[in-house]
ZADO-1210 file (C-alpha; in nm, 4 decimals, padded with zeros to 6 digits):
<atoms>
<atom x="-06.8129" y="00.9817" z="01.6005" code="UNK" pos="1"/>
<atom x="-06.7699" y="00.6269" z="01.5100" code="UNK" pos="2"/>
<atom x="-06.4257" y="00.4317" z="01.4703" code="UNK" pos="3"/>
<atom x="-06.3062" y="00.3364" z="01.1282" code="UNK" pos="4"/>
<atom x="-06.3173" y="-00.1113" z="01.1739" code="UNK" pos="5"/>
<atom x="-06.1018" y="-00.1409" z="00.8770" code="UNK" pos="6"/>
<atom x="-05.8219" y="00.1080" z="01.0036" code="UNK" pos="7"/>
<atom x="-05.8742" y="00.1317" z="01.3595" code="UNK" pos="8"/>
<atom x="-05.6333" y="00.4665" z="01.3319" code="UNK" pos="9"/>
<atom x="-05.8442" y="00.6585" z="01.1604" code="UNK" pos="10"/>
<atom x="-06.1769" y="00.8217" z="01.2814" code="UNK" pos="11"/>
<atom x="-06.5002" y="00.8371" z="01.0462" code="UNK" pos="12"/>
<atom x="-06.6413" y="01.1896" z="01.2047" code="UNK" pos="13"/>
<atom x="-06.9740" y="01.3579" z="01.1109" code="UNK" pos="14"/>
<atom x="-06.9752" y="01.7503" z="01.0123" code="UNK" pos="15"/>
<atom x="-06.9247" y="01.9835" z="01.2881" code="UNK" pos="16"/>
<atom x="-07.2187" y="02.1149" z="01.3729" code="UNK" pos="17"/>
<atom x="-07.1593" y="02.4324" z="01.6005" code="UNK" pos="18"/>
<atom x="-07.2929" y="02.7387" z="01.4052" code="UNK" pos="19"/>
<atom x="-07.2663" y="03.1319" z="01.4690" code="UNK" pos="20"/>
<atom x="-07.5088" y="03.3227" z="01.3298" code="UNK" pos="21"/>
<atom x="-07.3347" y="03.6195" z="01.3228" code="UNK" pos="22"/>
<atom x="-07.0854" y="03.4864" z="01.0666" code="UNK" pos="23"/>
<atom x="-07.3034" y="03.4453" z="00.7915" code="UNK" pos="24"/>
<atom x="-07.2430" y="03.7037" z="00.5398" code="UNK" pos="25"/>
<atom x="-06.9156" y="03.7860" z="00.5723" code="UNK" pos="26"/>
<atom x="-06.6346" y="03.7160" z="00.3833" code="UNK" pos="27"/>
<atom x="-06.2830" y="03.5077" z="00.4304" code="UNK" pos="28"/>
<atom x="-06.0013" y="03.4528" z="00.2354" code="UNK" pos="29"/>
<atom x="-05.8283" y="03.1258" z="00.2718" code="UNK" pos="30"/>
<atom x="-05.4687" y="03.0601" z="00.1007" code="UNK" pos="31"/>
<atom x="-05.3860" y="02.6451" z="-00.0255" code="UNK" pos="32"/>
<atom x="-05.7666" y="02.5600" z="-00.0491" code="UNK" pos="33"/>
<atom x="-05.7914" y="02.3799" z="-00.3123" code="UNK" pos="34"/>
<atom x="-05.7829" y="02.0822" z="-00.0924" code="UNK" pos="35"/>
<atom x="-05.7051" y="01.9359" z="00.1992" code="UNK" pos="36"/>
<atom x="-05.7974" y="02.1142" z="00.4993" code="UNK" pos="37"/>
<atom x="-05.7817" y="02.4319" z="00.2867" code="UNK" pos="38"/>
<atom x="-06.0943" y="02.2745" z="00.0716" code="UNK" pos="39"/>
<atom x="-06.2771" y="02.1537" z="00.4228" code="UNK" pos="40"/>
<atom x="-06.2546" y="02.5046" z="00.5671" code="UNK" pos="41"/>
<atom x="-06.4096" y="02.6249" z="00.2515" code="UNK" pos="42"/>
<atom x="-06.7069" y="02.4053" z="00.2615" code="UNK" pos="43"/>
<atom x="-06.7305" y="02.4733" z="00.6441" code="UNK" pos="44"/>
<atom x="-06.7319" y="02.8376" z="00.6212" code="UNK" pos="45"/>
<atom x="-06.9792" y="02.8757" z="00.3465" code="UNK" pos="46"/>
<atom x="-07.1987" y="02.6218" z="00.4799" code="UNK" pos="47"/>
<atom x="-07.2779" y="02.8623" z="00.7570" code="UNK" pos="48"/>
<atom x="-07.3415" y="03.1626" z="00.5230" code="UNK" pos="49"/>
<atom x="-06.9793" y="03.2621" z="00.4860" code="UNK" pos="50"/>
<atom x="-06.8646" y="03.3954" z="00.1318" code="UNK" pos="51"/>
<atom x="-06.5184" y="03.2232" z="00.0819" code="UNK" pos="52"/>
<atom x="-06.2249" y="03.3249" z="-00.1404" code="UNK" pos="53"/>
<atom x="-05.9982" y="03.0499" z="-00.2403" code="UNK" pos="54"/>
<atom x="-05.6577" y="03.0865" z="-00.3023" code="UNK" pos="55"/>
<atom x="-05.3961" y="02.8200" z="-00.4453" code="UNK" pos="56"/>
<atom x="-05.1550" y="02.8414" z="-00.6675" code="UNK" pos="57"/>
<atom x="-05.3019" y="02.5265" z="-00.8779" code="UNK" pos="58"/>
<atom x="-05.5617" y="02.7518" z="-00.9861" code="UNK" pos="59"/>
<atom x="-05.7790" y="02.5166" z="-01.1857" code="UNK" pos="60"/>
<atom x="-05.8267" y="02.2459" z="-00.8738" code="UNK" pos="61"/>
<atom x="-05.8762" y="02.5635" z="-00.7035" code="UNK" pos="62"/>
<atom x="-06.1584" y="02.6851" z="-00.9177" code="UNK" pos="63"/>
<atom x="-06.3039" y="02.2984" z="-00.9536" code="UNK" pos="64"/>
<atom x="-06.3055" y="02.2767" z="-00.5967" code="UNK" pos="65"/>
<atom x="-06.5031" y="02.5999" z="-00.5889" code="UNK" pos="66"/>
<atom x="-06.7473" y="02.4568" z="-00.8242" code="UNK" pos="67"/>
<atom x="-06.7979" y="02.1607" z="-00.6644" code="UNK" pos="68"/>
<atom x="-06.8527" y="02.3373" z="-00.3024" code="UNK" pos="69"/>
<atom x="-07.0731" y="02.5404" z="-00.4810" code="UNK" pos="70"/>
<atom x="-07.2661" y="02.2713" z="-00.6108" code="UNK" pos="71"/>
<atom x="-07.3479" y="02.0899" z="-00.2867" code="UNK" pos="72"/>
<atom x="-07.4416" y="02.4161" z="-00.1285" code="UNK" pos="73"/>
<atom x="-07.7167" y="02.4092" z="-00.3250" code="UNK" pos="74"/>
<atom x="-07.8541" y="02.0979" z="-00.1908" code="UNK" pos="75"/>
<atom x="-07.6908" y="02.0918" z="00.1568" code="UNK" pos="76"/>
<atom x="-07.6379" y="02.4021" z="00.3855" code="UNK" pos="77"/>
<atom x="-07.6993" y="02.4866" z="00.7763" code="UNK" pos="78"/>
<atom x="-07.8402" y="02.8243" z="00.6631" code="UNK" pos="79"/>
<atom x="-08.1074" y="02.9285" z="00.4302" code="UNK" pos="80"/>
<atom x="-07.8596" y="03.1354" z="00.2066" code="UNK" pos="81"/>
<atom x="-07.5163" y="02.9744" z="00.2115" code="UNK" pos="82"/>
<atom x="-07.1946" y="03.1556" z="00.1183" code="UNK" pos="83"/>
<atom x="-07.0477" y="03.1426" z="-00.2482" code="UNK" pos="84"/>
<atom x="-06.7098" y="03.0062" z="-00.2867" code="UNK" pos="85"/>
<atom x="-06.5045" y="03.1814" z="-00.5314" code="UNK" pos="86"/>
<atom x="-06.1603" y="03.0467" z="-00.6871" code="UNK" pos="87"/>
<atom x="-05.8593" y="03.2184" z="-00.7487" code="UNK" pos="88"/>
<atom x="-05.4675" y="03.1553" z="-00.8040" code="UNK" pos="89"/>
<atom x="-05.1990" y="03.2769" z="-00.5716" code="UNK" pos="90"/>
<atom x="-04.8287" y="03.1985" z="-00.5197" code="UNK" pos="91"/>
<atom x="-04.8056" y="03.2684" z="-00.1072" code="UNK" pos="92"/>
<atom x="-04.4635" y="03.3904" z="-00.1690" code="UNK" pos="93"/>
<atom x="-04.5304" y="03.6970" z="-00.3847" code="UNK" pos="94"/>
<atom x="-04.6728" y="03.9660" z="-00.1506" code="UNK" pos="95"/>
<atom x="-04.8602" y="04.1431" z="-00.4709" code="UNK" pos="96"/>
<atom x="-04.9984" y="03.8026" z="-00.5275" code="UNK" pos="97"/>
<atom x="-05.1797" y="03.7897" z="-00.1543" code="UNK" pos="98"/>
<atom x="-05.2981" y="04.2267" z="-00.2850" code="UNK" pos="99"/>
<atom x="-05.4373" y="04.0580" z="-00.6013" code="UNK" pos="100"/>
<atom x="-05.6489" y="03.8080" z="-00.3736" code="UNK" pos="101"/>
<atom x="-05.7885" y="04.0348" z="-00.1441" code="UNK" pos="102"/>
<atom x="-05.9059" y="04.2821" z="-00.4552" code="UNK" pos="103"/>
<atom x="-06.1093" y="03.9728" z="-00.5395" code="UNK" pos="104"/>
<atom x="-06.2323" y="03.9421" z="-00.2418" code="UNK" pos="105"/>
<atom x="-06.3380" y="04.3216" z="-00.2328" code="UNK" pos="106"/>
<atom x="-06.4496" y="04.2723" z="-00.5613" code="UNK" pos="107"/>
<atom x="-06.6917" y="03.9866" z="-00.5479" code="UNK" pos="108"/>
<atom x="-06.8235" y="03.9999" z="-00.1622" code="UNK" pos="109"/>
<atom x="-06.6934" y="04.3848" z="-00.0972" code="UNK" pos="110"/>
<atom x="-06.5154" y="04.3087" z="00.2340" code="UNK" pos="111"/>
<atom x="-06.2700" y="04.0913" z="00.4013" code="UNK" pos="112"/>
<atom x="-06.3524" y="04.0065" z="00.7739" code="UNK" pos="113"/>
<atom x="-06.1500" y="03.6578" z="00.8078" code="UNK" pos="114"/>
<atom x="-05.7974" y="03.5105" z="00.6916" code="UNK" pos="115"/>
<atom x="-05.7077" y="03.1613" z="00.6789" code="UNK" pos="116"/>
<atom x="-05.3124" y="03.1628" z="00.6152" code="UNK" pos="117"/>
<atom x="-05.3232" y="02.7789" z="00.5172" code="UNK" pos="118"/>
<atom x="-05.1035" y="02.7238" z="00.2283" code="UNK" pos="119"/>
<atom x="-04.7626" y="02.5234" z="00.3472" code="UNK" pos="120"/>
<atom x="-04.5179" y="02.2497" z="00.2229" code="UNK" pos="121"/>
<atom x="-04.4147" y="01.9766" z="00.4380" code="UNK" pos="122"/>
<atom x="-04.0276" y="01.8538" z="00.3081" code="UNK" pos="123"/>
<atom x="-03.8278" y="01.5718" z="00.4376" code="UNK" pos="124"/>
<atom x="-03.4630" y="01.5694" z="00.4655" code="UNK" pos="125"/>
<atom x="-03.2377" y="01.4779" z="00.7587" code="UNK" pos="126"/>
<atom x="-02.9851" y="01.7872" z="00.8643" code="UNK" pos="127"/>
<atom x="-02.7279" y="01.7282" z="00.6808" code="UNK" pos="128"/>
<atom x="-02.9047" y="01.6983" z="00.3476" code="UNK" pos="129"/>
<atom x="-03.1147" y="02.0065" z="00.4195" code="UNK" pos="130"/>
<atom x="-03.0098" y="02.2437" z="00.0923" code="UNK" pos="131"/>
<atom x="-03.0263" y="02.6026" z="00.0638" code="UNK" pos="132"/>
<atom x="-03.2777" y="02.5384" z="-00.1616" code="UNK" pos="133"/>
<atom x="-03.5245" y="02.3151" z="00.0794" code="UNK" pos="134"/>
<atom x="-03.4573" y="02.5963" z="00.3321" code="UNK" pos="135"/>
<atom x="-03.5427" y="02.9009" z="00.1164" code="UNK" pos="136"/>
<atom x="-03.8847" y="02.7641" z="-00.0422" code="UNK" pos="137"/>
<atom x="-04.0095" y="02.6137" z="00.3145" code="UNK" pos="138"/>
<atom x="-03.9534" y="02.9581" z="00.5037" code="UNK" pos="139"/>
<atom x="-04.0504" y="03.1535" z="00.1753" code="UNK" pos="140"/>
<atom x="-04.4156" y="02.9113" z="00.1588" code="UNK" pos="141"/>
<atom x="-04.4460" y="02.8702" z="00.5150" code="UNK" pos="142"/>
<atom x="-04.3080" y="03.2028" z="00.7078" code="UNK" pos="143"/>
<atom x="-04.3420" y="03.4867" z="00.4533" code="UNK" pos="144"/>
<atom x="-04.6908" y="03.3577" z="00.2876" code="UNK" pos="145"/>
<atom x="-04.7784" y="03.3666" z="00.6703" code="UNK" pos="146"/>
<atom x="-04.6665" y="03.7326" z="00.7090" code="UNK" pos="147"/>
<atom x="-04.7499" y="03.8582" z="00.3454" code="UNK" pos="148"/>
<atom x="-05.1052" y="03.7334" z="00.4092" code="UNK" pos="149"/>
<atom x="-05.1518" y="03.9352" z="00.7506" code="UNK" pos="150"/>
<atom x="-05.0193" y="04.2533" z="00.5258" code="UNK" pos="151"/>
<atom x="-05.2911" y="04.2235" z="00.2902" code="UNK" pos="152"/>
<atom x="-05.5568" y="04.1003" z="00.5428" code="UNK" pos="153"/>
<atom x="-05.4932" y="04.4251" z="00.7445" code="UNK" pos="154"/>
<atom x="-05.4670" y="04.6837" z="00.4786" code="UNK" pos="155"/>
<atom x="-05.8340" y="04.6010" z="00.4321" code="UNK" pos="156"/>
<atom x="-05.9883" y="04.4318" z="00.7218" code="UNK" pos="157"/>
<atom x="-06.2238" y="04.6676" z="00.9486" code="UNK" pos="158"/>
<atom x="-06.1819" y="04.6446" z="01.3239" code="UNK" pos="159"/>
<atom x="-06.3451" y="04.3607" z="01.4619" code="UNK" pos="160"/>
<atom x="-06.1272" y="04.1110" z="01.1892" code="UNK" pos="161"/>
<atom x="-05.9190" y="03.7839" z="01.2883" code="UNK" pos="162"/>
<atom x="-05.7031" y="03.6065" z="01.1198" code="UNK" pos="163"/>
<atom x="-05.6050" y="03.2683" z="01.1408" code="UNK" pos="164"/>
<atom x="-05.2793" y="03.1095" z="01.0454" code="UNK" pos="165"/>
<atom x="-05.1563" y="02.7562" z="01.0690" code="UNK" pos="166"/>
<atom x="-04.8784" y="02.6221" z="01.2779" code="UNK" pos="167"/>
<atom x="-04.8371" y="02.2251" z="01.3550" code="UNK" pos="168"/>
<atom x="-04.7378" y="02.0733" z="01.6410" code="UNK" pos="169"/>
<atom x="-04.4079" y="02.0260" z="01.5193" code="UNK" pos="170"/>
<atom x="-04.3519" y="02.4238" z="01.6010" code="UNK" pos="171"/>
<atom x="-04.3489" y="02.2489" z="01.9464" code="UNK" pos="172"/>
<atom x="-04.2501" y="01.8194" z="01.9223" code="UNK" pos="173"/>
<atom x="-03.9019" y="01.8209" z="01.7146" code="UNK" pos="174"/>
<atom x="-03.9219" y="01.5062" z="01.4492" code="UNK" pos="175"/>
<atom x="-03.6377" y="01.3526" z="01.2855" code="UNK" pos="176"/>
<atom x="-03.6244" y="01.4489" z="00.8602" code="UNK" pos="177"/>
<atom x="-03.8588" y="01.7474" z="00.9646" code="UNK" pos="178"/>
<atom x="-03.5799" y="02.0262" z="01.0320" code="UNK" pos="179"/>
<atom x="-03.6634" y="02.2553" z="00.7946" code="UNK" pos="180"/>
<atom x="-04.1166" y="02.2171" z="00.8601" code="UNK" pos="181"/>
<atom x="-04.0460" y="02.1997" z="01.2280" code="UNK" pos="182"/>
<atom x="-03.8278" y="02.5384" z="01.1950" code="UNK" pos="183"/>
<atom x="-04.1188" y="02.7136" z="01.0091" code="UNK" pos="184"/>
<atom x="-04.4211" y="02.6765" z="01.1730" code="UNK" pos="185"/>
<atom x="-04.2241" y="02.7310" z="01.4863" code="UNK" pos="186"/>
<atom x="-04.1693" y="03.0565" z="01.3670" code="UNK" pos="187"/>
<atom x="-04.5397" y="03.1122" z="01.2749" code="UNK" pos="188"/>
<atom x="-04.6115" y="03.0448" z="01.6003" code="UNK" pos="189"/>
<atom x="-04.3908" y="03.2842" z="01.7359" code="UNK" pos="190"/>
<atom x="-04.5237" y="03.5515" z="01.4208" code="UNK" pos="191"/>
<atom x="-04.8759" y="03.5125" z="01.4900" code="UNK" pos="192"/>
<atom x="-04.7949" y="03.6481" z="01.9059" code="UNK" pos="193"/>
<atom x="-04.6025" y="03.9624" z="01.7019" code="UNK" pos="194"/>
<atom x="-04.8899" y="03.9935" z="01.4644" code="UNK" pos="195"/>
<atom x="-05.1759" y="03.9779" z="01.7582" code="UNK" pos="196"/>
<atom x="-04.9676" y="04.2641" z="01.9158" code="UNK" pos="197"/>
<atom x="-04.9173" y="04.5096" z="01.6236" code="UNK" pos="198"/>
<atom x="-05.2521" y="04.4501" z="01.4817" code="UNK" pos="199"/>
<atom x="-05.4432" y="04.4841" z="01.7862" code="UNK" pos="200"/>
<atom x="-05.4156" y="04.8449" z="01.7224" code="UNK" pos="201"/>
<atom x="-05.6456" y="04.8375" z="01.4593" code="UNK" pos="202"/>
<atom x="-05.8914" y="04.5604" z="01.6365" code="UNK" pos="203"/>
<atom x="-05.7747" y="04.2737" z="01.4518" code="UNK" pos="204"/>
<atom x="-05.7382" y="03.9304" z="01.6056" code="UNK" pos="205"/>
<atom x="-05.4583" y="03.6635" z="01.4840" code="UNK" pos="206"/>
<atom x="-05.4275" y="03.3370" z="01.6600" code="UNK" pos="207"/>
<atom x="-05.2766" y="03.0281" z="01.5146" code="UNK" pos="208"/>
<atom x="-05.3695" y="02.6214" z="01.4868" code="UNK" pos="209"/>
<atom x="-05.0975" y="02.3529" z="01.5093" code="UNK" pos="210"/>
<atom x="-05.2741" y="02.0452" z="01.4415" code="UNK" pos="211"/>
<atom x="-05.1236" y="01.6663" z="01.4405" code="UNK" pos="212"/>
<atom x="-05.1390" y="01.3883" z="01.2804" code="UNK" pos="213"/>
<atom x="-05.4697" y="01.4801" z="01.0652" code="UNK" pos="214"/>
<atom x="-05.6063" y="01.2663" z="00.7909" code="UNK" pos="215"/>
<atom x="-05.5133" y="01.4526" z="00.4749" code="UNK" pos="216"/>
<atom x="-05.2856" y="01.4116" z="00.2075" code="UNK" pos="217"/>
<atom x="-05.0176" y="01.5421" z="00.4099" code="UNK" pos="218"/>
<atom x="-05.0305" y="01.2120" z="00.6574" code="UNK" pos="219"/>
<atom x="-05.0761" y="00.9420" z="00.3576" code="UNK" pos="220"/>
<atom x="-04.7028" y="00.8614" z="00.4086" code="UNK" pos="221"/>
<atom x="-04.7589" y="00.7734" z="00.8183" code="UNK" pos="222"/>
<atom x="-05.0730" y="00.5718" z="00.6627" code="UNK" pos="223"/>
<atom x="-04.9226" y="00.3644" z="00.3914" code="UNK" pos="224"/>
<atom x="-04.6218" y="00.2715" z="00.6404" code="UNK" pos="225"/>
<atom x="-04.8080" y="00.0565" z="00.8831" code="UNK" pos="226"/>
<atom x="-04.4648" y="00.0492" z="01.1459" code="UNK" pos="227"/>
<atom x="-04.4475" y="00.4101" z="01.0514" code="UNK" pos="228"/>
<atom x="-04.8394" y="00.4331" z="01.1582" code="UNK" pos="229"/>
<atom x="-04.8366" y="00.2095" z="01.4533" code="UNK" pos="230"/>
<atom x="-04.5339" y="00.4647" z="01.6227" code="UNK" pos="231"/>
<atom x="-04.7813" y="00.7572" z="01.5303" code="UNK" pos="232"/>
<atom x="-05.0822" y="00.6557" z="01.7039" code="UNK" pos="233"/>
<atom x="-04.8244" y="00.5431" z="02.0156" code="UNK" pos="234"/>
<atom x="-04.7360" y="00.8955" z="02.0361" code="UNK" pos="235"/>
<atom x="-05.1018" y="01.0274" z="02.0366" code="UNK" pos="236"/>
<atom x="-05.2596" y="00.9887" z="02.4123" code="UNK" pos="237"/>
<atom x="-05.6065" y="00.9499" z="02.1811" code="UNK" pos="238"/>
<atom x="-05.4730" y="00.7043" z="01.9292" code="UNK" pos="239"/>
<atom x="-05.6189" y="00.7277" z="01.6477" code="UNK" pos="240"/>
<atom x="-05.5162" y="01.0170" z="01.3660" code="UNK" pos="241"/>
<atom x="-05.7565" y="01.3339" z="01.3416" code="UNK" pos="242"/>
<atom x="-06.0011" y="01.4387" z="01.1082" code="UNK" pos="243"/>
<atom x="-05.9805" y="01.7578" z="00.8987" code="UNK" pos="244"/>
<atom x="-06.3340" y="01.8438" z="01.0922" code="UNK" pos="245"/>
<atom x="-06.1589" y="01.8271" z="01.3909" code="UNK" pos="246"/>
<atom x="-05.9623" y="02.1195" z="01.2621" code="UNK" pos="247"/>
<atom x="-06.2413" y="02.3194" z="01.1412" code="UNK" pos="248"/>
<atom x="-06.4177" y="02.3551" z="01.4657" code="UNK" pos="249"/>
<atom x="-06.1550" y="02.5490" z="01.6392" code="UNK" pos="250"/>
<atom x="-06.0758" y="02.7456" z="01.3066" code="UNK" pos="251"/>
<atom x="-06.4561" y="02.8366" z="01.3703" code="UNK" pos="252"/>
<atom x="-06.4284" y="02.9202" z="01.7123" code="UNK" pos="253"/>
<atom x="-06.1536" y="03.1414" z="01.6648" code="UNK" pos="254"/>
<atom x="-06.3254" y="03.3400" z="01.3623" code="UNK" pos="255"/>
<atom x="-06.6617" y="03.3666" z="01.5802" code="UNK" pos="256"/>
<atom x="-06.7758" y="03.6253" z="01.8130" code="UNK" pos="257"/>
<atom x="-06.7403" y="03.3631" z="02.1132" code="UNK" pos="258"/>
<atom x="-06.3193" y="03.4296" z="02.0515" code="UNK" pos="259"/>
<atom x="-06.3760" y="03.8272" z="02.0557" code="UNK" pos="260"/>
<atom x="-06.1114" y="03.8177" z="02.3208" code="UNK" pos="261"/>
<atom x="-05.9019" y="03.5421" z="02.2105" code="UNK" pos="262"/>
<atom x="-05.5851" y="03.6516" z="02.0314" code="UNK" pos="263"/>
<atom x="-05.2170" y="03.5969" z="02.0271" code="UNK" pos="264"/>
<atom x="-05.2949" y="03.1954" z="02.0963" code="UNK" pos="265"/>
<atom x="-05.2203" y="02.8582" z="01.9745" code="UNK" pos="266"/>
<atom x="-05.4556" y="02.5635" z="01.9236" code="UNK" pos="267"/>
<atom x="-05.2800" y="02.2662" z="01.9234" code="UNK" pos="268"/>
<atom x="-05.5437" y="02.0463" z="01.7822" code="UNK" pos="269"/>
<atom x="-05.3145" y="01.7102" z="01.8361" code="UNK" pos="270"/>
<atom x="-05.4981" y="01.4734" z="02.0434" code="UNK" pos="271"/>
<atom x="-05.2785" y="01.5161" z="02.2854" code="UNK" pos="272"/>
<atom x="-04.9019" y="01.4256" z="02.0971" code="UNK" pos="273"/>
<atom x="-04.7469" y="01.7265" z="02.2314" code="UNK" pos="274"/>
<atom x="-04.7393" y="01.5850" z="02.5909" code="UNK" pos="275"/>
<atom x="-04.5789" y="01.2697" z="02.4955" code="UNK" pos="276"/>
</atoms>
């Protein structure tokens, strides 16, 4: 891990490199991966011999991103037969939608053992400018996409399934213009403990990941604010932002055997920001 000298903030990491063999094979779903930390999982997964289904409702960056994964499997994988990366379109809000994305799953790899609830917005408006509107499509993207996803994952999943979804660490460290993002994955975190109980019944892990201040697209208006920046990395004990690897290796963890006892948590993945 080496520092970036032209940003100090930001961290220039190398791939993750933990593996589990006994994940190559299978087959995840992941929802909002046509980029971002949705397109990194992808590429992690099937790097180790995971089969990936990508969801997003842009489905042609959705299907290039497949392509492109695909491509650099070919020439760069931690396993002799890496996973295939398959693009699809869904809108997280319609549960059929999240059905029609697990039948390609079944279709193409004939079994779902992981699910990456990953798709979100991120809105900004102080409280008294938050509209019904803003409200609605945040819960609707963020809450129900959450739960709609865990339907489908369990109608099909065989015992011995987990499913991840992702919260932030603002379901935990209130920010100002963040009202309506900091209600919603607050409530993921609190769905993914209900979720872990109901669908233990049936063998099925769910834990969550709230990360922090990552490096992603999300972030790029923290970055191109340099007082804005300089505030961020005060609140992070490790001071510098995170990088979407630094996601992916706990997202691993949790999908592996090693968690096979591990459900009903959250991961903050934060550097730390929650404590300050």
């Amino acid at each position: 891990m080496t520092v970036d000298a032209q940003n100090p903030g930001r961290t220039v990491t190398t791939p993750i490199a933990a593996a589990y063999p006994e994940m190559a094979g299978k087959t995840a779903v992941i929802t909002g991966a046509a980029r971002g930390m949705g397109a990194q999982f992808a590429r992690g997964l099937a790097t180790r011999g995971v089969n990936v289904v990508g969801g997003d409702i842009n489905d042609t960056q959705m299907k290039e991103t497949a392509q492109q994964i695909n491509a650099e499997l070919a020439t760069e994988s931690l396993v002799a037969q890496p996973g295939t990366v398959v693009g699809a379109r869904v809108d997280v809000t319609d549960p059929d939608e999240h059905e029609a994305l697990a039948q390609v799953a079944l279709r193409e790899f004939g079994r779902i053992d992981f699910w990456i609830n990953n798709a979100g917005v991120f809105p900004f408006a102080l409280v008294d400018d938050i509209t019904r509107e803003q409200i609605a499509l945040t819960l609707d993207v963020n809450v129900e996409g959450v739960l709609f996803g865990a339907q489908a994952a369990s109608r099909h999943m065989e015992q011995g399934g987990a499913i991840v979804n992702m919260s932030s660490v603002s379901a935990l460290r209130v920010r100002k213009g963040r009202g309506a993002y900091c209600t919603s994955k607050a409530a993921v975190a609190h769905l993914t403990e209900s979720l872990a109980v109901e669908l233990g019944d049936k063998g099925i892990r769910v834990n969550s990941i709230a990360p922090g201040y990552i490096d992603t697209e999300m972030t790029r208006w923290v970055q191109e604010d340099p007082a804005a920046l300089a505030r961020a990395l005060d609140s992070v004990p490790l001071h510098r932002l995170g990088a979407p690897e630094e996601v992916f290796g706990p997202l691993l963890f949790l999908l592996s055997d090693s968690a096979r006892y591990v459900t009903g948590h959250s991961i903050a993945v934060d550097g730390g920001s929650r404590h300050v």
